[in-house]
NUVEXLO-21636 format. One record per residue (C-alpha): residue in one letter; chain; x, y, z. Coordinates in steps of 0.02 Angstrom, whole numbers, plus 50000, padded with zeros to 5 digits. Each point is the difference from the previous one (the first is absolute). Layout:
BEGIN
[A A [X Y Z]],
...
END
This chain:
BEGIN
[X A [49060 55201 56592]],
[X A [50016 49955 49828]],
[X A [50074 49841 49945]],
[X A [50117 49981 49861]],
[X A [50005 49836 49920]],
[X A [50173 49902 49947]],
[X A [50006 49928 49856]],
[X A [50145 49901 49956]],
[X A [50095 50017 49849]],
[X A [50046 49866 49871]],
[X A [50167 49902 50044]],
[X A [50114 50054 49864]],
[X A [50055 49862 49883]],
[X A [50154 49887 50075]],
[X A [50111 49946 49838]],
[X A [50125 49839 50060]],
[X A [50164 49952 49905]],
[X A [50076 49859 50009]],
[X A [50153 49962 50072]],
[X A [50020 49841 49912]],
[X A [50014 49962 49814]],
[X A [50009 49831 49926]],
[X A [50144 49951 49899]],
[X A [49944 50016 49822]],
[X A [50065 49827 49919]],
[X A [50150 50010 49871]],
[X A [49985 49922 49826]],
[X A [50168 49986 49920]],
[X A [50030 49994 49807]],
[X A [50097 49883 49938]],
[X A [50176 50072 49928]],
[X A [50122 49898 49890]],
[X A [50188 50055 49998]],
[X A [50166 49960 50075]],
[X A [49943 50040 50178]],
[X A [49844 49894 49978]],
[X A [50098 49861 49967]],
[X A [50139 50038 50114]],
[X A [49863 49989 50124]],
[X A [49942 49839 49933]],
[X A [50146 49929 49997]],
[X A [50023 50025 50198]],
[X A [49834 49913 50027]],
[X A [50056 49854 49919]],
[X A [50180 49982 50075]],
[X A [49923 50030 50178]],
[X A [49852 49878 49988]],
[X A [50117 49857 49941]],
[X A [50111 50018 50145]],
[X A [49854 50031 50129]],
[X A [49879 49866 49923]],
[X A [50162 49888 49945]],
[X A [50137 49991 50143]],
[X A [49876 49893 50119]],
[X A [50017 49864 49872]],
[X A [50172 49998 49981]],
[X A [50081 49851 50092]],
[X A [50172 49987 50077]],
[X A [50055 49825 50019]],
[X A [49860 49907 50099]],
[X A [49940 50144 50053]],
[X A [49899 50196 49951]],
[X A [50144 50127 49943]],
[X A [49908 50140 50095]],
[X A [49916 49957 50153]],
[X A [49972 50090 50155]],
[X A [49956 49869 50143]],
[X A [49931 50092 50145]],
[X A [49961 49853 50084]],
[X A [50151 49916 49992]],
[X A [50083 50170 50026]],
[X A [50113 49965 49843]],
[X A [50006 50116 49848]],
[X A [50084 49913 49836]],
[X A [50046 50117 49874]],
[X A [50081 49907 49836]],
[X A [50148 49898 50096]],
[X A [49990 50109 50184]],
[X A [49923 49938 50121]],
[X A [49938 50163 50139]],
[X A [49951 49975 50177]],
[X A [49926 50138 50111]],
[X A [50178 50033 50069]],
[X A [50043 50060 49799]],
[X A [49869 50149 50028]],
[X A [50135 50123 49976]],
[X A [50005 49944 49812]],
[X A [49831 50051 49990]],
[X A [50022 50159 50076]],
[X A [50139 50026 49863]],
[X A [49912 49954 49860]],
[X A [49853 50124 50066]],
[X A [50109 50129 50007]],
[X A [50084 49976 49859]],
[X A [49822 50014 49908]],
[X A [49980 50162 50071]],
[X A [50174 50065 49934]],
[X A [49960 49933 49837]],
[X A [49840 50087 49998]],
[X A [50078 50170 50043]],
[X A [50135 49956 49891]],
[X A [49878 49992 49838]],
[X A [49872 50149 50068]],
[X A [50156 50125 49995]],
[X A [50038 49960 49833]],
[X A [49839 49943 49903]],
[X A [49861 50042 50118]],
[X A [49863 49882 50011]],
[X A [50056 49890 49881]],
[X A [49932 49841 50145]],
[X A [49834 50080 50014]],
[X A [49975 49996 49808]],
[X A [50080 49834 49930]],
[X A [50030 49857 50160]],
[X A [49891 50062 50163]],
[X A [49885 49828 50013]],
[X A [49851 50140 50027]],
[X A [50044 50076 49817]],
[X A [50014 49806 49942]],
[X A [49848 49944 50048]],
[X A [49913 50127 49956]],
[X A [50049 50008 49831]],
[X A [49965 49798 49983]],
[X A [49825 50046 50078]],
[X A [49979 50139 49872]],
[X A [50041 49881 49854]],
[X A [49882 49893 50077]],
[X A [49841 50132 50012]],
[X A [50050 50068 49801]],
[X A [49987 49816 49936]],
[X A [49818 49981 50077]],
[X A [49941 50161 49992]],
[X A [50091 50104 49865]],
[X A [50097 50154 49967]],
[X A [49984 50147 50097]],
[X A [49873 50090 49930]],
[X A [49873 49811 50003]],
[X A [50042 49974 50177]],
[X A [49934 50205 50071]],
[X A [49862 49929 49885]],
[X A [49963 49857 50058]],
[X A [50019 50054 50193]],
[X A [49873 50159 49930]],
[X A [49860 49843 49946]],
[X A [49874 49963 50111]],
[X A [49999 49815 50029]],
[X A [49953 49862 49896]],
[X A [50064 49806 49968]],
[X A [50129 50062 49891]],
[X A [50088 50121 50138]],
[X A [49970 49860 50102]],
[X A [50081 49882 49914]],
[X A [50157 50109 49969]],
[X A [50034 50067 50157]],
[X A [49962 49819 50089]],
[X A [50143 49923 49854]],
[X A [50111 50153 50061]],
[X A [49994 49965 50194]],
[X A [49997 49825 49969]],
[X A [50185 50005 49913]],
[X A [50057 50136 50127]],
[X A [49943 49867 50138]],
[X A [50091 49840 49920]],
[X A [50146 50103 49954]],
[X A [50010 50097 50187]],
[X A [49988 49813 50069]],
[X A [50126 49929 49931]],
[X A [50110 50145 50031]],
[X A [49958 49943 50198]],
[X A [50047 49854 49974]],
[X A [50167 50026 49932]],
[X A [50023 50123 50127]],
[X A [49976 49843 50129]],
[X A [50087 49902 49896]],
[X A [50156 50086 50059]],
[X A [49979 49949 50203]],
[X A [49926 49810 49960]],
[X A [50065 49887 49879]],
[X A [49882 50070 49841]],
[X A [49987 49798 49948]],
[X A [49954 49959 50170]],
[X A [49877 50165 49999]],
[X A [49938 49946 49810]],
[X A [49933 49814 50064]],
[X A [49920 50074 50165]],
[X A [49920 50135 49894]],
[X A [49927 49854 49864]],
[X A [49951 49875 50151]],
[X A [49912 50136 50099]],
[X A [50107 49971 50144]],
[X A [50104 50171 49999]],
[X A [50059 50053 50171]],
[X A [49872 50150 50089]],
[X A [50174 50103 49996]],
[X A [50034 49995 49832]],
[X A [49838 50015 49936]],
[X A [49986 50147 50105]],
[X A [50150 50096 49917]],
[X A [49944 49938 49823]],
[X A [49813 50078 49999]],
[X A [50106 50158 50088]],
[X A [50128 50033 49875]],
[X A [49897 49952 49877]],
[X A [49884 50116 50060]],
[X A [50096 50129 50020]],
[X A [50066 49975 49804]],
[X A [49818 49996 49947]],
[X A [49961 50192 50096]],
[X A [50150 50081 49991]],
[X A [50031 49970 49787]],
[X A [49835 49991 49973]],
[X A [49900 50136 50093]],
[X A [50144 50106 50102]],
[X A [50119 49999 49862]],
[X A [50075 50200 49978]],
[X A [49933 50024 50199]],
[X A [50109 49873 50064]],
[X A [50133 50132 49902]],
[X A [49917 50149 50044]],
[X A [49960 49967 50198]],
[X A [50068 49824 50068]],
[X A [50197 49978 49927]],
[X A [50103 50149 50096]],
[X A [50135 49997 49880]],
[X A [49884 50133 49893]],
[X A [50018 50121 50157]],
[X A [50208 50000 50021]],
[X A [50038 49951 49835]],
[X A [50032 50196 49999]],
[X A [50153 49997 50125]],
[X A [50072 49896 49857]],
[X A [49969 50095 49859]],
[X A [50111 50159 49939]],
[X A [50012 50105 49842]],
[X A [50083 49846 49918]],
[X A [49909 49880 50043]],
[X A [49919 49925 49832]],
[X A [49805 49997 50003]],
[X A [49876 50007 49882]],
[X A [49969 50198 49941]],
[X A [49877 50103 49906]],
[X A [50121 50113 49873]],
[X A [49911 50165 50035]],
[X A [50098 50123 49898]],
[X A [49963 49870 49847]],
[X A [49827 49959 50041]],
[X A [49925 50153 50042]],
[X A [49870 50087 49955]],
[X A [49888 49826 49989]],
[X A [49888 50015 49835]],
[X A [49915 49877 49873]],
[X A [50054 50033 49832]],
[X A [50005 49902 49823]],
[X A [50144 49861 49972]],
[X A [50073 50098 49871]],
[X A [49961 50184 50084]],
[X A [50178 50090 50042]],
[X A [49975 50028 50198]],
[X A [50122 50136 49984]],
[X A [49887 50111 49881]],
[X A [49850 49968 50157]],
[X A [50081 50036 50125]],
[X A [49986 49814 50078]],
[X A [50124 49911 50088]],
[X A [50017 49798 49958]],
[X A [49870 49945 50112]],
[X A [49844 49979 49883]],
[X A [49912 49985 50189]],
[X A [49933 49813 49930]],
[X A [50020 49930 50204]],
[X A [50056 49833 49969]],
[X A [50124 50037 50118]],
[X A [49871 50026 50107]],
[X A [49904 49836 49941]],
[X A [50157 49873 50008]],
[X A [50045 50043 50187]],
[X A [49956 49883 50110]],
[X A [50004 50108 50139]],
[X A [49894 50117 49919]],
[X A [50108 50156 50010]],
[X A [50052 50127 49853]],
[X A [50185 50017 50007]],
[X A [49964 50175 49911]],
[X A [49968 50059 50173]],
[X A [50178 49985 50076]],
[X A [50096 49840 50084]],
[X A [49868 49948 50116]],
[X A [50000 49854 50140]],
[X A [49884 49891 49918]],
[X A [50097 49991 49858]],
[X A [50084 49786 49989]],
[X A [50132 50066 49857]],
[X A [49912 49853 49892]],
[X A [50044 50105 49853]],
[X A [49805 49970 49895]],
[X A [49991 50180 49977]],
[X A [50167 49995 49910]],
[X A [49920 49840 49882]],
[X A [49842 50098 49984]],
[X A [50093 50177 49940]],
[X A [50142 49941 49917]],
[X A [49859 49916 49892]],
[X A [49878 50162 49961]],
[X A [50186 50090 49965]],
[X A [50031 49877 49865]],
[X A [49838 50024 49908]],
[X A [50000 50147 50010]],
[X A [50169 50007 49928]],
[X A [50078 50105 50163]],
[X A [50155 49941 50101]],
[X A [49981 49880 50126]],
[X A [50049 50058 50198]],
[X A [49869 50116 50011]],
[X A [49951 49892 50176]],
[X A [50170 49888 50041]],
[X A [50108 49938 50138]],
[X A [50117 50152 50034]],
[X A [50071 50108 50144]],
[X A [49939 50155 50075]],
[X A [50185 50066 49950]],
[X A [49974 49946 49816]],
[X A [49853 50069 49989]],
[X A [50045 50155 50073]],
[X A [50158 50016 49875]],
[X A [49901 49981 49845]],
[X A [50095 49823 49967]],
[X A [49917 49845 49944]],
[X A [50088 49896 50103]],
[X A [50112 50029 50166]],
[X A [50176 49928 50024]],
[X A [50021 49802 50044]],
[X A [50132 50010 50093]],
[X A [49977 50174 50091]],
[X A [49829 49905 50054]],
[X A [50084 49842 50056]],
[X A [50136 50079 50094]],
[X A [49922 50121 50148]],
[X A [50028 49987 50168]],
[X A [49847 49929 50058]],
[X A [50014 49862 49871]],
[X A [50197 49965 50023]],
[X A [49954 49975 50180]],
[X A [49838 49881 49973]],
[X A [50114 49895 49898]],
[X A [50146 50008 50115]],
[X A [49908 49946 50144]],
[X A [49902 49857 49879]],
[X A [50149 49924 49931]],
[X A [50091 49990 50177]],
[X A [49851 49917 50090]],
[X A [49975 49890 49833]],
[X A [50173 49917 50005]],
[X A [50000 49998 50181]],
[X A [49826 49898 50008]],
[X A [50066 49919 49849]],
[X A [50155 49936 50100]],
[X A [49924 49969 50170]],
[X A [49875 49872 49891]],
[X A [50144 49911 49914]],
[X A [50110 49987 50134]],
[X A [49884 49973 50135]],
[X A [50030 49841 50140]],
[X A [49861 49882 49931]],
[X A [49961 49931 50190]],
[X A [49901 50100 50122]],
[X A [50020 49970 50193]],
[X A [49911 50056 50154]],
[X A [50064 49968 50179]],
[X A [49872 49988 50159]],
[X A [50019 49957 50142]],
[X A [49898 49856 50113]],
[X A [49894 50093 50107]],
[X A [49958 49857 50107]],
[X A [50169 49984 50052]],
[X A [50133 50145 49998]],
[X A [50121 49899 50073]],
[X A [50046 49838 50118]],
[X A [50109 49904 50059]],
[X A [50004 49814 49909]],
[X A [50107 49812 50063]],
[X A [50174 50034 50006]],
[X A [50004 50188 50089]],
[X A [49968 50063 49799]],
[X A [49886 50174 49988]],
[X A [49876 49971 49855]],
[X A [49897 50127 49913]],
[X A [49885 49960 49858]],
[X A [49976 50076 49821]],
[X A [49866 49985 49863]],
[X A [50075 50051 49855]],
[X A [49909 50036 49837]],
[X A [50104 49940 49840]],
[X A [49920 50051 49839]],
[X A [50063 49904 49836]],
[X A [50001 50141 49844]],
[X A [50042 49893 49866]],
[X A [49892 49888 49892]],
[X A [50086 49838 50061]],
[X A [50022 49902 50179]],
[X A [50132 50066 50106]],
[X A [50116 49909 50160]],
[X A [50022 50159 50108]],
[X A [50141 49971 50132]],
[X A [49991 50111 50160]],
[X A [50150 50026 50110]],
[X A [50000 50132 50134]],
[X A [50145 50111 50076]],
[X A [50041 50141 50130]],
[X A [50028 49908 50159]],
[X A [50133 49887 50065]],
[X A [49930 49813 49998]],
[X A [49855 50029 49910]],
[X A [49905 49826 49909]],
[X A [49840 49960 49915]],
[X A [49939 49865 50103]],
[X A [49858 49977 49889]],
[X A [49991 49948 49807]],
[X A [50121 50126 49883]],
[X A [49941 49958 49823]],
[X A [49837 50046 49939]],
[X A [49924 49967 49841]],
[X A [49878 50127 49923]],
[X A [49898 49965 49824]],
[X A [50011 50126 49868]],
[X A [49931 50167 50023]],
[X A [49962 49963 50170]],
[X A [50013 50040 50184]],
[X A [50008 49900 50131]],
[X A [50011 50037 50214]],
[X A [50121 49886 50093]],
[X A [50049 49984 50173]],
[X A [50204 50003 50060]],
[X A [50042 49988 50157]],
[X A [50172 50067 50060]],
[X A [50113 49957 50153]],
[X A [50160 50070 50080]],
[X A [50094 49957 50153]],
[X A [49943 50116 50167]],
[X A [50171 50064 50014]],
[X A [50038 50036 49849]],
[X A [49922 50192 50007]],
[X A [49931 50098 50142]],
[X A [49818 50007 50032]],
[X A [49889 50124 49898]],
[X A [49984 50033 49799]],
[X A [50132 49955 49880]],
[X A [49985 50033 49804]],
[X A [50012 49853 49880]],
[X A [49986 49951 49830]],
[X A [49885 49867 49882]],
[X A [50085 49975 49847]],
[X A [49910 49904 49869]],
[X A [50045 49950 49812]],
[X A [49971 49871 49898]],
[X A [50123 49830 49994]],
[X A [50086 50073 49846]],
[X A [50013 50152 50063]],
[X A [49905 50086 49858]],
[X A [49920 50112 50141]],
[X A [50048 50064 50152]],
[X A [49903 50104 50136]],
[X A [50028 50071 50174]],
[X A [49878 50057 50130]],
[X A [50048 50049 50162]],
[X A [49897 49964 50158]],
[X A [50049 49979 50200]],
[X A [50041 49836 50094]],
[X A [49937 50046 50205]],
[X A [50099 49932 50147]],
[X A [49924 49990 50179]],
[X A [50052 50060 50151]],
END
């Protein structure tokens, strides 16, 4: 019997591919032009109310202050308790409406001019081309291999991203304890474990998300990118690409007719490209990444003008203008579709209505419970007592003398003290004890009232409760 040996054969080479790429890091250009400044602008109007309003003082006390502790939120000359929640709930929704509002007609105008991530990542940006340079010295300088002088730079450049990210904590802190109170504690090294907590937080969040995530937070985190589409339609205005103009894409001499080449405008230059921040080239189409920052316009409209062409090759337009041939689409035909009519409708109702409900609200808050301890009982005299705590909650910004006088059943009397005095923006629980003959109403549950105003009558409230009678 012969034996036939088996010889294995070589493995054939195994090729992997990964599944995972790294996000290649964005380097914008920097872009002067109306948009660049409009931009700019923003940053500077919405730092000086974020970094500003905790300073502001109203009468002996912070303008803007939301005092979770005390459960009291003062807003300007309002005073909020936890039973005004529905105000909050208005003004949310109210954001949202406004937000739909301006995506139906201008797109993503937020995203690209007032969103704090956009803000603080353009402050950040400043930051890193102060230290490090213009575009192309920064891929540069990131290319190096180290040495004292990357060193240096990049330690100056986290070192003002970390004081500036602070302080933006602190602020943010600033608005839910008394920022003076907050400034001493942080200078004496005595700051509470709570707020010290949410300042290295926010702070650190401000430090990775403007610094590091930036166009990710965009791209993957915010949701607004992924419906912003249900809001969009053929008018909506967004930044576009002029195809018909631009195309075919060729570099050519600034005085070369484009015409006689058979070139479209684009000279295919990318600063577009360069400017975004998000890293996208609008020549592609609308696309979700897109902020509607307008840069690309800055950075076109300039190449256009030396290069002595007309300016729009890349502007904020509609899909309808665009489609037409016509450099711009119609104002009002943009301003008065449905979807828009309806946004503002429904805004401007709930606006006045909040609006109204705030200015004409009661400004005493009053909460009725009952004594636990002691339902009901029968007192000297034959009288049928039940007891009340009743929570009285001063608004204004000065003492109040609440009366309380109750109603609903035949012989009904405080037997306890009637006028309560309660400091400004404060609460305070009190006990009342009422009485009522045993004859005057059969035995079981009978409905009464608490009503409670001030001596002059300035402010009036009723809350109903029941008053119990034995069998």
């Amino acid at each position: 019997m012969k034996v036939i040996p088996i010889v294995a054969e070589p493995a054939a080479s195994a090729t992997t591919a990964s599944l995972y790429a790294s996000e290649k890091k964005i380097y914008p250009r920097r872009v002067a032009g109306l948009f660049a400044r409009w931009r700019w602008a923003f940053v500077w109007i919405t730092q000086i109310v974020f970094y500003g309003l905790p300073w502001l003082q109203w009468g002996q006390r912070q303008a803007v202050l939301f005092d979770l502790g005390a459960r009291r939120f003062y807003l300007f000359g309002f005073v909020l308790y936890p039973q005004d929640f529905i105000y909050l709930t208005g003004l949310l929704v109210m954001s949202a409406l406004a937000l739909f509002l301006f995506t139906a007609v201008a797109g993503r105008l937020w995203c690209g001019f007032a969103c704090p991530q956009t803000v603080y990542t353009e402050m950040f940006l400043w930051i890193e081309h102060q230290v490090e340079g213009d575009r192309l010295k920064r891929m540069k300088l990131d290319a190096s291999p180290w040495s004292g002088r990357k060193v240096a730079r990049k330690g100056l450049k986290h070192l003002l991203w970390a004081l500036l990210a602070a302080w933006t904590g602190f602020t943010f802190v600033g608005y839910f304890t008394p920022i003076t109170e907050l400034g001493m504690a942080a200078m004496s090294a005595r700051m509470g474990a709570w707020e010290l907590f949410w300042v290295a937080f926010y702070g650190l969040a401000t430090y990775g998300n403007a610094g590091f995530l930036r166009e990710q937070v965009c791209k993957y985190m915010c949701p607004y990118a992924r419906f912003q589409s249900a809001m969009f339609d053929k008018d909506t205005l967004i930044v576009s690409y002029d195809a018909g103009r631009g195309e075919p894409r060729g570099s050519r001499a600034r005085k070369a007719d484009a015409k006689s080449l058979g070139l479209g405008s684009c000279i295919d230059c990318t600063l577009c490209v360069q400017v975004c921040p998000a890293g996208i080239d609008i020549r592609n189409g609308l696309q979700y990444e897109c902020i509607s920052c307008g840069l690309c316009v800055d950075a076109c409209n300039d190449v256009m003008d030396k290069m002595n062409d007309a300016r729009g090759l890349i502007r904020f337009t509609t899909q309808t203008a665009l489609g037409s041939g016509r450099g711009r689409s119609d104002p009002m035909g943009r301003l008065l579709r449905p979807r828009v009519l309806v946004y503002a409708a429904i805004l401007l109702v709930l606006t006045i209505g909040v609006m109204a409900s705030l200015a004409l609200r009661t400004p005493l808050k009053v909460d009725v419970v009952r004594d636990r301890a002691a339902l009901s009982r029968i007192v000297a005299g034959g009288n049928i007592e039940n007891v009340y705590r009743l929570q009285i909650m001063n608004a204004t910004e000065r003492p109040q003398r609440y009366r309380v006088q109750p109603s609903g059943l035949e012989g009904l009397v405080i037997a306890s003290e009637q006028e309560f005095d309660v400091g400004p923006a404060d609460a305070r629980w009190v006990a009342v004890r009422l009485q009522a003959p045993y004859e005057s109403s059969a035995p079981g549950s009978h409905p009464i009232q608490f009503d409670v105003g001030t001596m002059g009558d300035d402010a009036h409230v009723r809350e109903k409760s029941v008053f119990l009678v034995p069998r």
